[in-house]
PDB file of N, CA, C and O in Angstrom:
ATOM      1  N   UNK A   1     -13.010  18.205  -8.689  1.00  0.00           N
ATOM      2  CA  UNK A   1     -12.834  16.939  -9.357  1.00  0.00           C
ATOM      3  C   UNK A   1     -12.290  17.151 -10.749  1.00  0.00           C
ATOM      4  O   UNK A   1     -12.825  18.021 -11.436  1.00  0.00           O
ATOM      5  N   UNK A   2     -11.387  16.522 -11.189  1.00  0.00           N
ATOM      6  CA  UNK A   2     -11.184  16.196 -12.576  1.00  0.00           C
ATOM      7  C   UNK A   2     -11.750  15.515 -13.564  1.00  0.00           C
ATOM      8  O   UNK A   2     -11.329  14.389 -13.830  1.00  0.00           O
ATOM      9  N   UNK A   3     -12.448  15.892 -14.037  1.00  0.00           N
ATOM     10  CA  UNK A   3     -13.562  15.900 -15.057  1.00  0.00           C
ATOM     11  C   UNK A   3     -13.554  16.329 -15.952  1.00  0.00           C
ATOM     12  O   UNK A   3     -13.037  17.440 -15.841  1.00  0.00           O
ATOM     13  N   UNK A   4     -13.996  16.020 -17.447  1.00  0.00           N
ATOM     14  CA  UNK A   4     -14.474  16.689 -18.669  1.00  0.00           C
ATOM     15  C   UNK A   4     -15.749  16.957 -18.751  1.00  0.00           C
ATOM     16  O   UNK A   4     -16.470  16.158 -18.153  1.00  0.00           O
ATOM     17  N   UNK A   5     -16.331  17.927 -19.364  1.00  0.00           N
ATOM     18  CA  UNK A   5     -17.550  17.711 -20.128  1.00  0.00           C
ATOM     19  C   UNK A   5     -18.250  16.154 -20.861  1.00  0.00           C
ATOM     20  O   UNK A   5     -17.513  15.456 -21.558  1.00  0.00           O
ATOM     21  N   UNK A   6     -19.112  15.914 -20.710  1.00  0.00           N
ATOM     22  CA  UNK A   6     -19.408  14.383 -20.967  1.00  0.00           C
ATOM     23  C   UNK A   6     -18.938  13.522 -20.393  1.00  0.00           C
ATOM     24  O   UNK A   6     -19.727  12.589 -20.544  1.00  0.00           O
ATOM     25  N   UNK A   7     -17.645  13.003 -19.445  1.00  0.00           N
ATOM     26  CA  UNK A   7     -17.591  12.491 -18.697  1.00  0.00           C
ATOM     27  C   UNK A   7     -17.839  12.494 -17.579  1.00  0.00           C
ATOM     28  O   UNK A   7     -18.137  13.534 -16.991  1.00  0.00           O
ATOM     29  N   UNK A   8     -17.783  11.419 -17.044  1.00  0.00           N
ATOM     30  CA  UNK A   8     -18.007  10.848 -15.642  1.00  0.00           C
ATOM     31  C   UNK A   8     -16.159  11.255 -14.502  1.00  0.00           C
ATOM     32  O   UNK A   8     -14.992  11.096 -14.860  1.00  0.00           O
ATOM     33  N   UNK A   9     -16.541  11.612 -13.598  1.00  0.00           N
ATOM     34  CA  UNK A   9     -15.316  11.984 -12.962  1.00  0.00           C
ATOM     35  C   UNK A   9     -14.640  10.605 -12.446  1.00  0.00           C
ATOM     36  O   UNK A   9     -15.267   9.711 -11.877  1.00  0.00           O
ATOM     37  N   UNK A  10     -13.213  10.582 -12.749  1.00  0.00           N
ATOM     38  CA  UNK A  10     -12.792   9.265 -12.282  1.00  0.00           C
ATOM     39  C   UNK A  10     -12.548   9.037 -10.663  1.00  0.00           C
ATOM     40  O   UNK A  10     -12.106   9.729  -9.746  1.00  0.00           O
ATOM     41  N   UNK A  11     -13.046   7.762 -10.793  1.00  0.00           N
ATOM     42  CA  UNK A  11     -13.293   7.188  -9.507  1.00  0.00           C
ATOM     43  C   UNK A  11     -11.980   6.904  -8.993  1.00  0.00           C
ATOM     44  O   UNK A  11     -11.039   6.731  -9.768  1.00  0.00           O
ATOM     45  N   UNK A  12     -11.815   6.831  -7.484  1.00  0.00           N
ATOM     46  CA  UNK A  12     -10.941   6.707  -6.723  1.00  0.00           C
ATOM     47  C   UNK A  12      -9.723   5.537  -7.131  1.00  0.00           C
ATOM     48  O   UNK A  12      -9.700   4.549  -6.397  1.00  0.00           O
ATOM     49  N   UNK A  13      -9.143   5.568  -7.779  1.00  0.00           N
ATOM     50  CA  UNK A  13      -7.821   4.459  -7.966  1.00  0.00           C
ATOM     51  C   UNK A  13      -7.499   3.911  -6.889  1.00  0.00           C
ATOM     52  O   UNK A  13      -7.550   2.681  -6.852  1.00  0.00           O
ATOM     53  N   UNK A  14      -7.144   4.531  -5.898  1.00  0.00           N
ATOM     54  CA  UNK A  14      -6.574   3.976  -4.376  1.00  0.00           C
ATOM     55  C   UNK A  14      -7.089   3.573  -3.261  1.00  0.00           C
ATOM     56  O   UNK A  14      -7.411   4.412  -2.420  1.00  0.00           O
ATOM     57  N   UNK A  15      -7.290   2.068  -3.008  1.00  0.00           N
ATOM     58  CA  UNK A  15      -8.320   1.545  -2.331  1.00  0.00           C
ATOM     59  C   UNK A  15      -7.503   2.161  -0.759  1.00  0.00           C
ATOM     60  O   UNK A  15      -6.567   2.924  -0.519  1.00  0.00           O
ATOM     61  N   UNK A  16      -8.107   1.645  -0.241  1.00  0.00           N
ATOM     62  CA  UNK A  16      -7.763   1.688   1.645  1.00  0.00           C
ATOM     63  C   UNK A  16      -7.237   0.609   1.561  1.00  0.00           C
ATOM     64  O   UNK A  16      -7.751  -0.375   1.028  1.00  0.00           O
ATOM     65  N   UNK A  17      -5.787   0.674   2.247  1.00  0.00           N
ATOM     66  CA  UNK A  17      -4.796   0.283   2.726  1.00  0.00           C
ATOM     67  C   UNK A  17      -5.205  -1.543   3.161  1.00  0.00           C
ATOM     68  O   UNK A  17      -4.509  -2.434   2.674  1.00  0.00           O
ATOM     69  N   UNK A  18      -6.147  -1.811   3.914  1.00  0.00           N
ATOM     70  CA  UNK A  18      -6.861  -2.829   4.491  1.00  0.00           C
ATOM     71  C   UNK A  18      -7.688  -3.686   3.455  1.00  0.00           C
ATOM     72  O   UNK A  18      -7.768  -4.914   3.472  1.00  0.00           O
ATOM     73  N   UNK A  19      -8.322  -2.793   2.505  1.00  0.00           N
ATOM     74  CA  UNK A  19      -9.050  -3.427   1.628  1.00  0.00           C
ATOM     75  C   UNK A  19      -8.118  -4.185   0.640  1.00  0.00           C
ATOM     76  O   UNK A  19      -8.135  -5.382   0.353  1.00  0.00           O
ATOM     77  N   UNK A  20      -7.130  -2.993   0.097  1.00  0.00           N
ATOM     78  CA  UNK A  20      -5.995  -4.079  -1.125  1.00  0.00           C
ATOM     79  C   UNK A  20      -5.064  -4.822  -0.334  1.00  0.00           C
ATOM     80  O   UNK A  20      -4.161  -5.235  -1.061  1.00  0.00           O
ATOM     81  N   UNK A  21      -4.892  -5.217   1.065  1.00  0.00           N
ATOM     82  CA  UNK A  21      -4.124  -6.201   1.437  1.00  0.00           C
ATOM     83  C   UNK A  21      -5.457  -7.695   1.615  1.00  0.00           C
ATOM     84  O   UNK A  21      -5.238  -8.887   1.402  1.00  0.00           O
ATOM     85  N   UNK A  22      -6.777  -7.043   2.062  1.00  0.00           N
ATOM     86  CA  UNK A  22      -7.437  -8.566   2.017  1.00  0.00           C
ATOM     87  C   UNK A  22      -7.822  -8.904   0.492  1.00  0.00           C
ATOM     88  O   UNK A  22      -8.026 -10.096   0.267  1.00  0.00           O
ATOM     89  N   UNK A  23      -7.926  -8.161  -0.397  1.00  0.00           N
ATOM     90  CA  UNK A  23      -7.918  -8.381  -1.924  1.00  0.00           C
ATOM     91  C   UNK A  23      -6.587  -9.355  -2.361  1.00  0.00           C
ATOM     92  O   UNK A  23      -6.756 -10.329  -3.094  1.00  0.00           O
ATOM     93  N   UNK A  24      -5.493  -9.053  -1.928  1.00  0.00           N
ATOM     94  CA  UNK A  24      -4.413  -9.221  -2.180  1.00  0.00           C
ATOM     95  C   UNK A  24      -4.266 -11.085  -0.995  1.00  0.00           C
ATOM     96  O   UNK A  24      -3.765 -12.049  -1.572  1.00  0.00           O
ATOM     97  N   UNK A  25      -4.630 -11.218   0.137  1.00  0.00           N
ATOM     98  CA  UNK A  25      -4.654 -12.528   0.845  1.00  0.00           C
ATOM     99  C   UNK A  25      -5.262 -13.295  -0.089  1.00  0.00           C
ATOM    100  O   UNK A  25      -4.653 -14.292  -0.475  1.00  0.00           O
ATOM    101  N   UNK A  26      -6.777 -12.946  -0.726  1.00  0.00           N
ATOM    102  CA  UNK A  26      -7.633 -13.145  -1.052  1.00  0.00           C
ATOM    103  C   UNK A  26      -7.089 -14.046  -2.558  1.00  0.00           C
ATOM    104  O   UNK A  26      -7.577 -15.077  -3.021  1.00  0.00           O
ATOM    105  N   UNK A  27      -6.183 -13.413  -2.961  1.00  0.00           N
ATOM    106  CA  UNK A  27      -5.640 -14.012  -4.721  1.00  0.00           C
ATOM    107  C   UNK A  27      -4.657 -14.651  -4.090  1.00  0.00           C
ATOM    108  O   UNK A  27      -4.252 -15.388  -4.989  1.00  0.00           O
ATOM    109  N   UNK A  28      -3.977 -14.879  -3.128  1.00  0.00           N
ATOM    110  CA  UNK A  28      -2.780 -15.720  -2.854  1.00  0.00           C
ATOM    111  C   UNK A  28      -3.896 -17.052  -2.437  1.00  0.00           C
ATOM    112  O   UNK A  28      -3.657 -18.103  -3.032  1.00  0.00           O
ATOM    113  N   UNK A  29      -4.848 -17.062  -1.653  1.00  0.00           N
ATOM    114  CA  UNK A  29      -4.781 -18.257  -1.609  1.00  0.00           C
ATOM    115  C   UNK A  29      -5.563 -18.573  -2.889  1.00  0.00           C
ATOM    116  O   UNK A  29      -5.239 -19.676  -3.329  1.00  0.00           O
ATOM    117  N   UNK A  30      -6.358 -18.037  -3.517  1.00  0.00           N
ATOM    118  CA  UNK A  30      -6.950 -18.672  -4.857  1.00  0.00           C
ATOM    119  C   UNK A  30      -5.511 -19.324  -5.357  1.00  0.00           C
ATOM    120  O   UNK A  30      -5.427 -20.540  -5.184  1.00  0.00           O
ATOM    121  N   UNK A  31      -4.595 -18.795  -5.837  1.00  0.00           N
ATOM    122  CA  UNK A  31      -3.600 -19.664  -6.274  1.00  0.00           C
ATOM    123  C   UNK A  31      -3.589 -20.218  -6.053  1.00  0.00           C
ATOM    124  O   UNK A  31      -4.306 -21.013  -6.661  1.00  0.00           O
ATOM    125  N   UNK A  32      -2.780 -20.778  -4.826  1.00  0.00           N
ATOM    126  CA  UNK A  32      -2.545 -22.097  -3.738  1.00  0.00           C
ATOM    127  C   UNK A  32      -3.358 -23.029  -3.576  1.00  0.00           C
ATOM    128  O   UNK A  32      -3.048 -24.201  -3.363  1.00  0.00           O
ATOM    129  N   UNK A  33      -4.457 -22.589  -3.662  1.00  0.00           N
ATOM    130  CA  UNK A  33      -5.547 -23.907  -3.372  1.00  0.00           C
ATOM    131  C   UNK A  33      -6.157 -24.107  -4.217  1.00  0.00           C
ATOM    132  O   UNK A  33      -6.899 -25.042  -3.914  1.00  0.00           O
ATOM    133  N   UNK A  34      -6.440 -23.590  -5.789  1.00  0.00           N
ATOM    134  CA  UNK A  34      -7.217 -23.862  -6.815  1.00  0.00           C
ATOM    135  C   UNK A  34      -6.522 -24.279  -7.946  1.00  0.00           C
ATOM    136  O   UNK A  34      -5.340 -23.947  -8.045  1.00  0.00           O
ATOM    137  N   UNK A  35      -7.133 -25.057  -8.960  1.00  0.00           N
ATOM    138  CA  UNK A  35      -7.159 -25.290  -9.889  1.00  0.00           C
ATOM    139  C   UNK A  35      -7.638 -24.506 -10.951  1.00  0.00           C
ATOM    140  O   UNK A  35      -8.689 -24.625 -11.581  1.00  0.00           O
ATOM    141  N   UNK A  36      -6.450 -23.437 -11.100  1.00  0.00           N
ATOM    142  CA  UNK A  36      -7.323 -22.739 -11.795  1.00  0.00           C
ATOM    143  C   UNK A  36      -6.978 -22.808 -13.891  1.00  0.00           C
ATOM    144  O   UNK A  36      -6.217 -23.523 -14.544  1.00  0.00           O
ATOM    145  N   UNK A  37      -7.751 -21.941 -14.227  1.00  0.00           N
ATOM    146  CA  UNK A  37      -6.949 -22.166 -15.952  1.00  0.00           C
ATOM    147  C   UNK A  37      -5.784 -21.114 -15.792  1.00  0.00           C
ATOM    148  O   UNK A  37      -5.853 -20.290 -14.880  1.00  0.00           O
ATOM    149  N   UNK A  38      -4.920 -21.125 -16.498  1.00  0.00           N
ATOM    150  CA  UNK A  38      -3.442 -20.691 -17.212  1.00  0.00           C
ATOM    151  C   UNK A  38      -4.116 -19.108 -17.361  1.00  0.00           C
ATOM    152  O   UNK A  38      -3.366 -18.156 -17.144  1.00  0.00           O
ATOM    153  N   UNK A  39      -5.023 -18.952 -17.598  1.00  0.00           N
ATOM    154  CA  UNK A  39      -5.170 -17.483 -18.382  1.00  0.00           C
ATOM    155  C   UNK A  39      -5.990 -16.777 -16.917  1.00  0.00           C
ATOM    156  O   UNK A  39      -5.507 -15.696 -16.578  1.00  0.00           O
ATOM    157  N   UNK A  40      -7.039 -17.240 -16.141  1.00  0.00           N
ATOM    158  CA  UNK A  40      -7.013 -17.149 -15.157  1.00  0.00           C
ATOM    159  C   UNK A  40      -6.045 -16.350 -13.799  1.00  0.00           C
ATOM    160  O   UNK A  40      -6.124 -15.324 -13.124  1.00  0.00           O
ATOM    161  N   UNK A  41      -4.968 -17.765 -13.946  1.00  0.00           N
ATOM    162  CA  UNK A  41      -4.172 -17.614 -13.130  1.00  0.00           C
ATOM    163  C   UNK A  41      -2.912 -16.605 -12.958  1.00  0.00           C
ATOM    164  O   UNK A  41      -2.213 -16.281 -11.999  1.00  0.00           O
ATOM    165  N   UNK A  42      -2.949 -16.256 -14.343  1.00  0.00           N
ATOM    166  CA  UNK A  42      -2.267 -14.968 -14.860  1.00  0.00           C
ATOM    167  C   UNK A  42      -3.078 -13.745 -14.429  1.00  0.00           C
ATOM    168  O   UNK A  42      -2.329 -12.835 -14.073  1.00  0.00           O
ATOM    169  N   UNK A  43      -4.134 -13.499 -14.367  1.00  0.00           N
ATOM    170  CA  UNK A  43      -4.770 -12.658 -14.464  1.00  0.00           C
ATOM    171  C   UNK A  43      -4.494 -12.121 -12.833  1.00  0.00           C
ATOM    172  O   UNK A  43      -3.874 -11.130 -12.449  1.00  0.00           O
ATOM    173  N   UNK A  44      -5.322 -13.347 -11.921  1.00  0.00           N
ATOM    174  CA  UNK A  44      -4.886 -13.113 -10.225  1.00  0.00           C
ATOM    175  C   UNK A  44      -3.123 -12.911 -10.505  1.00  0.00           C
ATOM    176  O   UNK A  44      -2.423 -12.133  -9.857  1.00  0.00           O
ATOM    177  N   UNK A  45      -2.852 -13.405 -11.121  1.00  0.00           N
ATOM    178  CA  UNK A  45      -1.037 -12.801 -10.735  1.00  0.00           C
ATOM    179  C   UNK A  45      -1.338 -11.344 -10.886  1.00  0.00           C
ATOM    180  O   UNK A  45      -2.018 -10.780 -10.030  1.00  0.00           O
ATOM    181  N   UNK A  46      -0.959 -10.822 -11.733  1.00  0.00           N
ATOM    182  CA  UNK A  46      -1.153  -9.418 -12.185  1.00  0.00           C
ATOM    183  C   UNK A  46      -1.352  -8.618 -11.405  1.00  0.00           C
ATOM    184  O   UNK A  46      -0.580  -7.763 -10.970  1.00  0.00           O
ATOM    185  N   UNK A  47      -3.096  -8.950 -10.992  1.00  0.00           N
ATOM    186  CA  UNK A  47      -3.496  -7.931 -10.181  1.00  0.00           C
ATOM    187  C   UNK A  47      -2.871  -8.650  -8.648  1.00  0.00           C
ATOM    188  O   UNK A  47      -3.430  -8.004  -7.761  1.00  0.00           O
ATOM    189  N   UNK A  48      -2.528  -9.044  -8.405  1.00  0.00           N
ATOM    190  CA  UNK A  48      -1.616  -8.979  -7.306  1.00  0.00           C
ATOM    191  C   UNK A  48      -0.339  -8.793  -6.751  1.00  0.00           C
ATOM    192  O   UNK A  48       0.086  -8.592  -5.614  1.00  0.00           O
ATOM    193  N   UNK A  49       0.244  -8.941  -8.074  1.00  0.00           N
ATOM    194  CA  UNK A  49       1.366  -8.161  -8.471  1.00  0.00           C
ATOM    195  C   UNK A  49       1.150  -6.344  -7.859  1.00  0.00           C
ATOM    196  O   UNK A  49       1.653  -5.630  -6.991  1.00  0.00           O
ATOM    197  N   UNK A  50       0.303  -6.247  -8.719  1.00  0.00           N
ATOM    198  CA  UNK A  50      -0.271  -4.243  -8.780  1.00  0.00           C
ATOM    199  C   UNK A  50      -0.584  -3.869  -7.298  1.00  0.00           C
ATOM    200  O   UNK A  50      -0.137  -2.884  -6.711  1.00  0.00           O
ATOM    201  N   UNK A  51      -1.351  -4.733  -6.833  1.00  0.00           N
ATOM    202  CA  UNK A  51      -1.515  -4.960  -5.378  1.00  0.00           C
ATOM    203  C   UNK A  51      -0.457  -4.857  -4.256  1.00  0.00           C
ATOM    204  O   UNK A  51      -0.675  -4.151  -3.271  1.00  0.00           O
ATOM    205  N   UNK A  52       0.889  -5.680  -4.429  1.00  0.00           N
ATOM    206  CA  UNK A  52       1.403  -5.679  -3.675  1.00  0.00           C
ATOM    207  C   UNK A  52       2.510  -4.324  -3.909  1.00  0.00           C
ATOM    208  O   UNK A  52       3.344  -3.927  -3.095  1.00  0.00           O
ATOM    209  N   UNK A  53       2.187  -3.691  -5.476  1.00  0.00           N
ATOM    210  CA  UNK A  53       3.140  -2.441  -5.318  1.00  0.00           C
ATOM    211  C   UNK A  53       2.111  -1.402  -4.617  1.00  0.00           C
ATOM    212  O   UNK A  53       2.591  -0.481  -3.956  1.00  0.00           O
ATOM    213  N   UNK A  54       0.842  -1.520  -4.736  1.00  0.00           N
ATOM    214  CA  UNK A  54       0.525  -0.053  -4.316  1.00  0.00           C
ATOM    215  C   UNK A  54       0.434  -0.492  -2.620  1.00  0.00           C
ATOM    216  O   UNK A  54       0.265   0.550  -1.987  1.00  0.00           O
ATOM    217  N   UNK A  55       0.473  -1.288  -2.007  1.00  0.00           N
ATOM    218  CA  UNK A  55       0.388  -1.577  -0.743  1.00  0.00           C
ATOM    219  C   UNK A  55       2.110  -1.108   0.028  1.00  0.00           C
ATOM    220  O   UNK A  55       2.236  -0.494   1.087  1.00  0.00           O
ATOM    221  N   UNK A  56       3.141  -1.552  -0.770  1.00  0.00           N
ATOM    222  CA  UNK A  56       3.902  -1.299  -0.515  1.00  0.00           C
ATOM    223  C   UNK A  56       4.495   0.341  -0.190  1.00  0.00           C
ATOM    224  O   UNK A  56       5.133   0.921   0.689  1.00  0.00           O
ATOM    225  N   UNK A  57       3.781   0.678  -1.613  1.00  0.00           N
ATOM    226  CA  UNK A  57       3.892   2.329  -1.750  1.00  0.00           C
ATOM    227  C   UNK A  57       3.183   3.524  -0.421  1.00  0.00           C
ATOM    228  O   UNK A  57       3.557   4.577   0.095  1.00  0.00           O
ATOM    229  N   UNK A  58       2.195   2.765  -0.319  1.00  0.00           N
ATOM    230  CA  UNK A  58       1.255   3.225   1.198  1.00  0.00           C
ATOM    231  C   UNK A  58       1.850   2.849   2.100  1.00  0.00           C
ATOM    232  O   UNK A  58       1.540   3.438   3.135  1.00  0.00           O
ATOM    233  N   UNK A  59       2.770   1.937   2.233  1.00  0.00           N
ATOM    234  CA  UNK A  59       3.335   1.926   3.445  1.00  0.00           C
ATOM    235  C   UNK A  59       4.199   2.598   3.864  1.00  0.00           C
ATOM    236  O   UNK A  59       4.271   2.975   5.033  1.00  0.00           O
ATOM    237  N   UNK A  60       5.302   2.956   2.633  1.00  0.00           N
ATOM    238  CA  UNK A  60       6.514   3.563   2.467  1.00  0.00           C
ATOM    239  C   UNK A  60       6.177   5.110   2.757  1.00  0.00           C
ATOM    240  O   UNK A  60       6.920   5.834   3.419  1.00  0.00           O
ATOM    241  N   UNK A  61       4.857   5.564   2.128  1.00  0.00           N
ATOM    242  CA  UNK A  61       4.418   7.066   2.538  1.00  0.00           C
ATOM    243  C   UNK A  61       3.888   7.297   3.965  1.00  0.00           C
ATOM    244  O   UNK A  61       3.795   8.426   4.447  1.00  0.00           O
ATOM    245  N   UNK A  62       3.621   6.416   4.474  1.00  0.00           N
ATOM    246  CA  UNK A  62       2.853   5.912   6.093  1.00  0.00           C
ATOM    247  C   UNK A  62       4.037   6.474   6.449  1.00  0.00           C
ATOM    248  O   UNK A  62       4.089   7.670   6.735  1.00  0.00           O
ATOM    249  N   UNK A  63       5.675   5.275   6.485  1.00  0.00           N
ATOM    250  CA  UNK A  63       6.832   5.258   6.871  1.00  0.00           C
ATOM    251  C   UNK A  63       7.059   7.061   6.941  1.00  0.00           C
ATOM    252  O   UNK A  63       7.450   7.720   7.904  1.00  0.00           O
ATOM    253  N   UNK A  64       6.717   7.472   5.758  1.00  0.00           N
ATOM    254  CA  UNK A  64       7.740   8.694   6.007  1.00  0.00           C
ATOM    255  C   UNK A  64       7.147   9.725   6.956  1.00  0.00           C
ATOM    256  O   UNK A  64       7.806  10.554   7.584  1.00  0.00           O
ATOM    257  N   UNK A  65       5.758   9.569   6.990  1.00  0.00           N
ATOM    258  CA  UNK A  65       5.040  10.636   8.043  1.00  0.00           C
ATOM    259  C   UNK A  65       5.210  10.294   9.224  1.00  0.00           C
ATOM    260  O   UNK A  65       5.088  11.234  10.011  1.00  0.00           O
ATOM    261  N   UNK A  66       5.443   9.322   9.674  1.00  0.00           N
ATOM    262  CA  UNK A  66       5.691   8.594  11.274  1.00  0.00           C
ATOM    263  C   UNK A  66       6.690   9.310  11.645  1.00  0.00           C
ATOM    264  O   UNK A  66       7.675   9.156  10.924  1.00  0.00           O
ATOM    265  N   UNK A  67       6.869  10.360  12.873  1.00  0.00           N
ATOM    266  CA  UNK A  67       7.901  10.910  13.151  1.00  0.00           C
ATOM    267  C   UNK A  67       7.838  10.836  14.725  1.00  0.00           C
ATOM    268  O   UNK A  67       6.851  10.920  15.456  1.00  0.00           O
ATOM    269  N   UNK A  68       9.247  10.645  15.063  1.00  0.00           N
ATOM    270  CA  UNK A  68       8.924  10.579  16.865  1.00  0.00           C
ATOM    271  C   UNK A  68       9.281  12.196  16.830  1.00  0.00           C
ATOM    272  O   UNK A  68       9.844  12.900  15.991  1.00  0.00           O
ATOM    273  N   UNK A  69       8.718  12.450  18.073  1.00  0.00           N
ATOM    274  CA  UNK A  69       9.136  13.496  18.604  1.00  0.00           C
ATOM    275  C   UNK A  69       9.905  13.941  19.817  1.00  0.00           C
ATOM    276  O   UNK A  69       9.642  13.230  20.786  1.00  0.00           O
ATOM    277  N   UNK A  70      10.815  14.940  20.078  1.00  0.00           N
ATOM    278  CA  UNK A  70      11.993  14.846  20.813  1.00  0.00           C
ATOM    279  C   UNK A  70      12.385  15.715  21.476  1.00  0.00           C
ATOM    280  O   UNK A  70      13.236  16.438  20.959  1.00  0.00           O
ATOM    281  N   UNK A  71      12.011  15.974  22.673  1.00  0.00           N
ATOM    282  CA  UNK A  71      12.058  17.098  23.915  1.00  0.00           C
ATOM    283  C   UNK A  71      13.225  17.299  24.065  1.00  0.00           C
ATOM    284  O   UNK A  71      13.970  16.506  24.640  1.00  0.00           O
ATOM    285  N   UNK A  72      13.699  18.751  23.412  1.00  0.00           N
ATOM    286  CA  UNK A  72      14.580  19.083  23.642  1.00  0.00           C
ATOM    287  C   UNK A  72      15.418  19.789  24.778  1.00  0.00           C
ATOM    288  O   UNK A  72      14.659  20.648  25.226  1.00  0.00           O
ATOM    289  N   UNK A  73      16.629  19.845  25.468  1.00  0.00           N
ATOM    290  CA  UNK A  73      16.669  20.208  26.947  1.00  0.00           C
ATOM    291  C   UNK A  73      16.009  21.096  27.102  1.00  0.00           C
ATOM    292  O   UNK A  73      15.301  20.907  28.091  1.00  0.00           O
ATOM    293  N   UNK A  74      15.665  22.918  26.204  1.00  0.00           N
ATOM    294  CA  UNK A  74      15.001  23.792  26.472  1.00  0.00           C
ATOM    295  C   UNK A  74      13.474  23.868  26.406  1.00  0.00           C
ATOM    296  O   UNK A  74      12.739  24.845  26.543  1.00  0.00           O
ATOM    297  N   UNK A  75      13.164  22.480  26.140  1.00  0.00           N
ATOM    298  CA  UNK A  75      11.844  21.982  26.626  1.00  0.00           C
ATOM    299  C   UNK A  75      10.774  22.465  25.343  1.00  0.00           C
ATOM    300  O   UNK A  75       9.582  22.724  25.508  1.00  0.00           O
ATOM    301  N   UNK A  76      11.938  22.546  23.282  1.00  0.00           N
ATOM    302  CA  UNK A  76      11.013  22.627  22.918  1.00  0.00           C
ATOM    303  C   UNK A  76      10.312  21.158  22.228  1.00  0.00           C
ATOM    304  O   UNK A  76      10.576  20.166  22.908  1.00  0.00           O
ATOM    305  N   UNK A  77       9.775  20.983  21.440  1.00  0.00           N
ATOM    306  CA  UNK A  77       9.895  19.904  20.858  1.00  0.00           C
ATOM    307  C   UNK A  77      10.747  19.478  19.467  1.00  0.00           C
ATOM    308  O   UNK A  77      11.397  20.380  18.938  1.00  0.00           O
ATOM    309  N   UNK A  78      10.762  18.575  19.053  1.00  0.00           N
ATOM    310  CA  UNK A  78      11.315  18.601  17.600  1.00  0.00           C
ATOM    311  C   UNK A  78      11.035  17.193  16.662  1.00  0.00           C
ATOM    312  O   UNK A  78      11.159  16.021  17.016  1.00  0.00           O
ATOM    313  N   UNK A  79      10.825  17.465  16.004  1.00  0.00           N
ATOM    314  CA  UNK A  79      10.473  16.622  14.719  1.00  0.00           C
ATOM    315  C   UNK A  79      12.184  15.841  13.913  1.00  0.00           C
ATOM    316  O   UNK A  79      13.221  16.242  13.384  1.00  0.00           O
ATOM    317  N   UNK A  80      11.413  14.351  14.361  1.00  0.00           N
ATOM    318  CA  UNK A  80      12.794  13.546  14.010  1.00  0.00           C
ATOM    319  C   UNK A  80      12.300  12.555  12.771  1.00  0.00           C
ATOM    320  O   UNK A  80      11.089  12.357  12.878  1.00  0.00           O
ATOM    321  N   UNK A  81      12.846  11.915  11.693  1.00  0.00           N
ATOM    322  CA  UNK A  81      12.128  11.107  10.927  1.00  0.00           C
ATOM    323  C   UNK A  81      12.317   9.773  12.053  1.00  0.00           C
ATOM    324  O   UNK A  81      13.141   9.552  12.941  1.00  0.00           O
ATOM    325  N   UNK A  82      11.009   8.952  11.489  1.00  0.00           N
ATOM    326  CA  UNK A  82      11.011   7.600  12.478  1.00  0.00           C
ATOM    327  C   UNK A  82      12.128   6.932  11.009  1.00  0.00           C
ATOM    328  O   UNK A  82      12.290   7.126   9.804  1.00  0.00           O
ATOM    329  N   UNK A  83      12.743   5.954  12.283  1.00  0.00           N
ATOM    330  CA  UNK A  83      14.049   5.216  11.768  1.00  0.00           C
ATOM    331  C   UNK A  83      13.261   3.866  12.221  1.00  0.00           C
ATOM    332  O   UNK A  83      12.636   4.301  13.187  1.00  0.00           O
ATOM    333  N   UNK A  84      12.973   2.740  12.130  1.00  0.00           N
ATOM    334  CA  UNK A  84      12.658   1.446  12.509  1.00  0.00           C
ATOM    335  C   UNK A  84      14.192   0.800  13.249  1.00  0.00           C
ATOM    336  O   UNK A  84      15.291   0.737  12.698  1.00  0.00           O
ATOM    337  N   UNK A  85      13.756   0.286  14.928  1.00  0.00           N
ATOM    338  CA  UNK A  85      15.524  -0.544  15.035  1.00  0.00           C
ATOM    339  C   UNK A  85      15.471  -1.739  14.510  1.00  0.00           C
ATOM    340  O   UNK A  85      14.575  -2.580  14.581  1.00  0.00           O
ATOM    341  N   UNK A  86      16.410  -1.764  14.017  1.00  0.00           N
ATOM    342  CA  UNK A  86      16.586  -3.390  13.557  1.00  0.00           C
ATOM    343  C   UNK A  86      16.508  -3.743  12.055  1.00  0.00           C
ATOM    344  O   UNK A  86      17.029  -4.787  11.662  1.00  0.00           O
ATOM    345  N   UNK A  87      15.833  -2.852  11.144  1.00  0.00           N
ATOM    346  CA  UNK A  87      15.459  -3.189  10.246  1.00  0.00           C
ATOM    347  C   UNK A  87      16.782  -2.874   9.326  1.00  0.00           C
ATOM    348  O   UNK A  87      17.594  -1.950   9.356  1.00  0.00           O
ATOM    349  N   UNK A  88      16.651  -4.056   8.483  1.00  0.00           N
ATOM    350  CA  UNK A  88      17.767  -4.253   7.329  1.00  0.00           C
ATOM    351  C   UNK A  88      17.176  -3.102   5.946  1.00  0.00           C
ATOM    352  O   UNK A  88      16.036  -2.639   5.933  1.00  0.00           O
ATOM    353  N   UNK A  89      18.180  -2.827   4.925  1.00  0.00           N
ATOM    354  CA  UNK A  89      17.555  -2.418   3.721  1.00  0.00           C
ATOM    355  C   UNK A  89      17.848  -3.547   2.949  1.00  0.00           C
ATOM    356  O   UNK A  89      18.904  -4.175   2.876  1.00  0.00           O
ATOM    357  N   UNK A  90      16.604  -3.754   2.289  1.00  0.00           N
ATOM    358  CA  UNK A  90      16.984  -4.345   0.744  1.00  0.00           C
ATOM    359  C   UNK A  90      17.253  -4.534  -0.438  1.00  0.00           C
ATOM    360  O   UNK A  90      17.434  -5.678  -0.854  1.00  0.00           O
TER     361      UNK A  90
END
């Protein structure tokens, strides 16, 4: 762990994948359906903002480990990056 003397070791930054997307449902509809104050409502922005980059970022690292694999005629295997069909870039 990374730690100092006198401190406390820092706690995990990176929730599970599942947890910061229902965190993240969770502040979209507070928006949408509440009345909330200005300073508030900034605040759920923010962290859902932060939310939707590190969700994104986990996905994109998900993306890159996903690999099909591909029997080659001499029957060995081989490691291909997964390509998604269909999908546009943005």
């Amino acid at each position: 762990m990374n730690s100092t003397p006198g401190n406390k070791p820092e706690p995990e930054k990176k929730q599970v994948f599942e947890q910061s997307l229902a965190r993240l449902e969770e502040i979209v509809r507070n928006l949408e359906s509440a009345n909330l104050p200005l300073d508030e409502a900034m605040k759920l922005f923010e962290e859902g903002m932060q939310l939707s980059r590190d969700c994104q970022k986990q996905l994109e690292q998900a993306e890159a480990r996903v690999e099909i694999l591909l029997k080659k005629a001499g029957g060995e295997m081989a490691a291909q990056p997964f390509e998604p069909e269909g999908e546009e870039e943005t």
